[in-house]
C-alpha positions as CSV (number, residue, x, y, z in Angstrom):
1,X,-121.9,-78.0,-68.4
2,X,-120.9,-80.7,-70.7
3,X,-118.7,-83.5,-69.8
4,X,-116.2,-82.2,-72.2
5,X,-115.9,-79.3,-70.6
6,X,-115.8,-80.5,-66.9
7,X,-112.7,-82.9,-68.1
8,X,-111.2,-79.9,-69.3
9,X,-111.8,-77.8,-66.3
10,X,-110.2,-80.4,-64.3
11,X,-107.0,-80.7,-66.2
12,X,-106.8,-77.2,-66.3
13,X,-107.1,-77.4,-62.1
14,X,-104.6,-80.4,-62.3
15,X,-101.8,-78.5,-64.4
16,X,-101.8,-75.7,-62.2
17,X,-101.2,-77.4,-59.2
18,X,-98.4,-79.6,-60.7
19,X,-96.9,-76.2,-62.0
20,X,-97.4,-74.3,-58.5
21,X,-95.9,-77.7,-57.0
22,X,-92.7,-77.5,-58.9
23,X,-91.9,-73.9,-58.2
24,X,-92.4,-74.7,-54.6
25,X,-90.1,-77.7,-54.8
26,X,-87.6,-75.7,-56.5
27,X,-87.8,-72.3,-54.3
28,X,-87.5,-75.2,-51.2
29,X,-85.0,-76.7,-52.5
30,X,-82.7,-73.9,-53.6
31,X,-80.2,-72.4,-51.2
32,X,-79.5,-69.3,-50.7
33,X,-76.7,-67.4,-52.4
34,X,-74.4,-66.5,-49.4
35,X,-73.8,-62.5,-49.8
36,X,-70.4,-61.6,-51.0
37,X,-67.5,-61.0,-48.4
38,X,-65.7,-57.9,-49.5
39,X,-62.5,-57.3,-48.1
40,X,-61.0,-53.4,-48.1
41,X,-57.6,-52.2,-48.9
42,X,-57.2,-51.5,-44.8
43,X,-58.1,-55.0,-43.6
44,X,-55.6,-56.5,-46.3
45,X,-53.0,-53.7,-44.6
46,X,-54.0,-54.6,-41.6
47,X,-53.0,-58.1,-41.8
48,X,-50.1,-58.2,-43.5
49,X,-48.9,-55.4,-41.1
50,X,-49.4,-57.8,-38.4
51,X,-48.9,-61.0,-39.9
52,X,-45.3,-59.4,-41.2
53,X,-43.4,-59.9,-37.9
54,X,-44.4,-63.2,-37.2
55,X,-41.3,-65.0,-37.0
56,X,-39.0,-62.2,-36.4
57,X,-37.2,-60.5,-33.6
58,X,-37.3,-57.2,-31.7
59,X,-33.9,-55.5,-31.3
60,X,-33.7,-57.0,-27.5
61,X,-33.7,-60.2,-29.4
62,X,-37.2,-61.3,-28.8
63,X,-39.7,-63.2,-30.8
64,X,-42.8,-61.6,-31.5
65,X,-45.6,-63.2,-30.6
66,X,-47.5,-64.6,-33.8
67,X,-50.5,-63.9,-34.6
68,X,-53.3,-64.8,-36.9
69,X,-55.0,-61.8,-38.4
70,X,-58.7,-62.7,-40.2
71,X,-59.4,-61.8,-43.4
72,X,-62.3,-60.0,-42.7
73,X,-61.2,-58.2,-40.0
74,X,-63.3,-55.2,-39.5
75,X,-60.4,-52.7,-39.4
76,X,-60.5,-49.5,-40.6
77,X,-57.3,-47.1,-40.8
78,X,-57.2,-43.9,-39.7
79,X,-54.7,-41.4,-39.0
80,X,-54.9,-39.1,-35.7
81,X,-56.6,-36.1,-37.5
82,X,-59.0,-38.4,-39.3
83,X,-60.0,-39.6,-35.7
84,X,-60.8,-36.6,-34.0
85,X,-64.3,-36.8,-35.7
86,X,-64.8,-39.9,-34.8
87,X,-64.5,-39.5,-31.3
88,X,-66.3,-36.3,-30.7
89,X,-69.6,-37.7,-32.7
90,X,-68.7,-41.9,-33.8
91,X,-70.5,-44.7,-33.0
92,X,-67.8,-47.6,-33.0
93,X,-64.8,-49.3,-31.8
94,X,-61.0,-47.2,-31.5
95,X,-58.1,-49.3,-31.1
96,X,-54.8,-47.9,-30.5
97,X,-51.9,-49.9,-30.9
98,X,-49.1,-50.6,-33.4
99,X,-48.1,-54.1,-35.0
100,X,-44.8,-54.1,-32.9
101,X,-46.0,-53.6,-29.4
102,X,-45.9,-56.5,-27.7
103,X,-49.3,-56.1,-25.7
104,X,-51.0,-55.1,-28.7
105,X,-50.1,-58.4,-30.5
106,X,-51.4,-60.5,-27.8
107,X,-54.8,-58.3,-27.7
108,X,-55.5,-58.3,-31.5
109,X,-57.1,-61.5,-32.0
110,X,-59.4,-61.5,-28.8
111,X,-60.6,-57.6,-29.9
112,X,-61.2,-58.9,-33.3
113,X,-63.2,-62.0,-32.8
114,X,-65.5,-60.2,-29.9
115,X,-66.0,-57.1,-32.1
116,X,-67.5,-59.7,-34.8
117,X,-69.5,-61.7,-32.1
118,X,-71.1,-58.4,-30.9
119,X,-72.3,-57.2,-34.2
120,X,-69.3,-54.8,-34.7
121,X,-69.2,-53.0,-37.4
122,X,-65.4,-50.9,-37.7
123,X,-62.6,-51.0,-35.9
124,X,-61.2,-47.8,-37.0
125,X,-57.3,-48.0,-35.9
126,X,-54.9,-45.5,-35.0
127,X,-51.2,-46.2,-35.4
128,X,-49.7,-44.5,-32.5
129,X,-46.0,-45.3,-33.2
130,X,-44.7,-42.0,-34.7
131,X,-47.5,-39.9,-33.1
132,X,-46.6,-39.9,-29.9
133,X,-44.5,-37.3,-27.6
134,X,-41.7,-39.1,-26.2
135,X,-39.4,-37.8,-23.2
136,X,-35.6,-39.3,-21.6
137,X,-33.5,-38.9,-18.6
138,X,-30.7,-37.6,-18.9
139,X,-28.0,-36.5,-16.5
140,X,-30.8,-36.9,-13.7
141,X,-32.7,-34.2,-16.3
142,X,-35.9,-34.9,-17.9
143,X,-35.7,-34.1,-21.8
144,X,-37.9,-34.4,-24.7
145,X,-36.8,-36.2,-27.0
146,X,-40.0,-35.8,-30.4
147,X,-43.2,-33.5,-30.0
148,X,-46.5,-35.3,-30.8
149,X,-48.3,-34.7,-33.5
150,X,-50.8,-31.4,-33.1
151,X,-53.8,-34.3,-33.5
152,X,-52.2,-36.3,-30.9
153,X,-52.2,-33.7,-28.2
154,X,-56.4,-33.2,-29.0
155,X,-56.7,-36.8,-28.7
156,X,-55.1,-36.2,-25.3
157,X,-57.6,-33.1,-24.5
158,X,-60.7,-36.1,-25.7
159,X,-59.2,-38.8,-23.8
160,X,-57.9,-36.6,-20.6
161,X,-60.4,-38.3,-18.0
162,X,-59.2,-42.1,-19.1
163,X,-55.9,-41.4,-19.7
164,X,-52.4,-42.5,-17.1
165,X,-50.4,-39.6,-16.4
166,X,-47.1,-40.4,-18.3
167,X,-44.1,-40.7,-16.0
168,X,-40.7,-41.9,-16.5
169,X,-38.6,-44.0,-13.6
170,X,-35.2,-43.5,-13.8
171,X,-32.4,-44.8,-11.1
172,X,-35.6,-45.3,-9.2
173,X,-36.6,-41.7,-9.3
174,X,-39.8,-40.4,-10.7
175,X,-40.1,-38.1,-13.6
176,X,-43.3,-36.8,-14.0
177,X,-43.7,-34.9,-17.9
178,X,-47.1,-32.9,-17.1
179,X,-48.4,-34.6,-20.0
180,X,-51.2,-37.6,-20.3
181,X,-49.9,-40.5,-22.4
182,X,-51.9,-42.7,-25.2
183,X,-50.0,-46.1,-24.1
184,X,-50.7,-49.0,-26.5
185,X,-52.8,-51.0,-26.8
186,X,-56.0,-48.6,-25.7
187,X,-59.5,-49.3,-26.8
188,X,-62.4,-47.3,-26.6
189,X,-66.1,-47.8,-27.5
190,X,-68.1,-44.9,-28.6
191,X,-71.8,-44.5,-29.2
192,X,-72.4,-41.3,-30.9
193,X,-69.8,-39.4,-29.6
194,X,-70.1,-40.4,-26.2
195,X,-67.3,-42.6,-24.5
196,X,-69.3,-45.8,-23.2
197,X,-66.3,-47.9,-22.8
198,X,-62.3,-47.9,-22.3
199,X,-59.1,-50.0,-21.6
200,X,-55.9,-49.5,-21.3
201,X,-53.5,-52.5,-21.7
202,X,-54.3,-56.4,-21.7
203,X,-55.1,-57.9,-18.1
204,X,-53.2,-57.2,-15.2
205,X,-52.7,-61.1,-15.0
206,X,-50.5,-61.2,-17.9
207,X,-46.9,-60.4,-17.4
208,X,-45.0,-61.3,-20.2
209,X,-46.8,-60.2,-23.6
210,X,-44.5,-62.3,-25.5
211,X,-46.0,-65.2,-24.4
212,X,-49.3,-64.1,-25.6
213,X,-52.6,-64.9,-23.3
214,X,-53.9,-67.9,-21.9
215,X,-57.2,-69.4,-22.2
216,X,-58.3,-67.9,-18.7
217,X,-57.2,-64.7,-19.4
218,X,-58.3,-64.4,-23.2
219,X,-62.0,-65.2,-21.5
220,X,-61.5,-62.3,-19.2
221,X,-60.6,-59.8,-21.8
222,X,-63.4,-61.4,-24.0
223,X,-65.8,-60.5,-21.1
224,X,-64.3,-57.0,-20.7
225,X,-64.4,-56.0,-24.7
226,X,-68.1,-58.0,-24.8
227,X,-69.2,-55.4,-21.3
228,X,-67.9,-52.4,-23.5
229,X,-69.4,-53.5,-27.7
230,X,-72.7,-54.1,-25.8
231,X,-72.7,-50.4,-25.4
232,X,-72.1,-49.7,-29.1
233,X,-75.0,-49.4,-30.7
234,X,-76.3,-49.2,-34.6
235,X,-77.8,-45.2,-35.0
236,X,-78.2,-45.9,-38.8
237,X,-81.9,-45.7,-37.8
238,X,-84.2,-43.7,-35.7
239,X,-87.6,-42.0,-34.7
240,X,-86.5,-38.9,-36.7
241,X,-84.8,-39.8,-40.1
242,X,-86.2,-43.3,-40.0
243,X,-84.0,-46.3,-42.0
């Protein structure tokens, strides 16, 4: 081989290091494009649903508590037929509630912020305002005052096991209306169709939802909602249908 030749070989070798150099400079040094956050039509509802009595005042005259509804909040609407579905073969997170219940308000953010930290993927809600059955006494008789919806009364059937019997005090007599109630908030953790988690209410610490929760008793909800969403699991992918 000619010295020509050799010299030329070697430049050759040189220029495709320096080339394979630069591209790995540049791959190292490039960061990645951070995926696109896309917020849906029902987280934007959400929020402002929430957000939208900040401020305000009940009809007793108290202030709701305010809260701070993310963006990106992993909600989900639903209405009570839609759900039916979901919890007779879902895999997810339920929450019942509506944005002027007191204990709802002060529950919202902790459910919210665990269900991200625990790989969450919905939170398909259920506004339970106008759903419901509702009974009064009156005249020492116990009346009903609105039927629930025909979905309501199957969530009922789904939910009998978790559910409080719904009673009304009155003049420090007990009413008892042969029906299971759906009180608000209630949150339940499914896993392809199976109930693996439920709770009613906040803590039984807190006593004035107005007030909101501390930081002791936001930790123990955390804990409670983190016990359940462990239970939740991704089914996008198995032995059968693989990914």
């Amino acid at each position: 081989m000619d010295k020509k030749r050799i010299i030329g070989l070697v430049l050759a070798v040189i220029l495709v290091g320096a080339i394979g150099i630069k591209f790995y400079l540049d791959y190292k040094d490039k960061k990645p494009q951070e995926e696109e956050i896309v917020i849906t039509e029902d987280e934007k509802a959400f929020k402002e649903a929430y957000e939208s009595l900040n401020g305000t005042k009940n009809s007793s005259d108290k202030e709701y508590l305010s809260v701070t509804i993310p963006d990106k909040n992993l909600v989900t609407i639903k209405s009570d037929a839609d759900i039916i579905d979901i919890l007779n073969n879902g895999t997810g997170v339920v929450y019942f509630g509506f944005n002027s219940c007191p204990w709802c308000r002060s529950l919202v953010e902790t459910l919210i912020n665990t269900a991200k930290d625990n790989n969450i993927k919905n939170i398909y809600y259920v506004d339970v305002l106008d759903i419901r059955s509702s009974y009064e006494v009156k005249n020492k008789k116990l009346n009903q005052t609105k039927e629930g919806t025909e979905a309501y009364y199957e969530i009922l059937d789904i939910l009998e096991d978790y559910l409080s019997d719904y009673k009304i005090t009155s003049d420090k007599k007990e009413y008892d209306t042969k029906e299971k109630r759906l009180y608000a908030p209630t949150v339940v953790a499914l896993n392809n169709g199976e109930i693996v988690g439920f709770h009613e209410g906040t803590v039984e610490s807190q006593t004035d939802p107005y007030l909101g929760l501390n930081d002791d008793e936001k930790k123990e909800l955390t804990n409670i909602f983190t016990d359940m969403f462990k239970k939740v699991e991704d089914n996008s992918c198995d032995k059968e249908t693989g990914c």
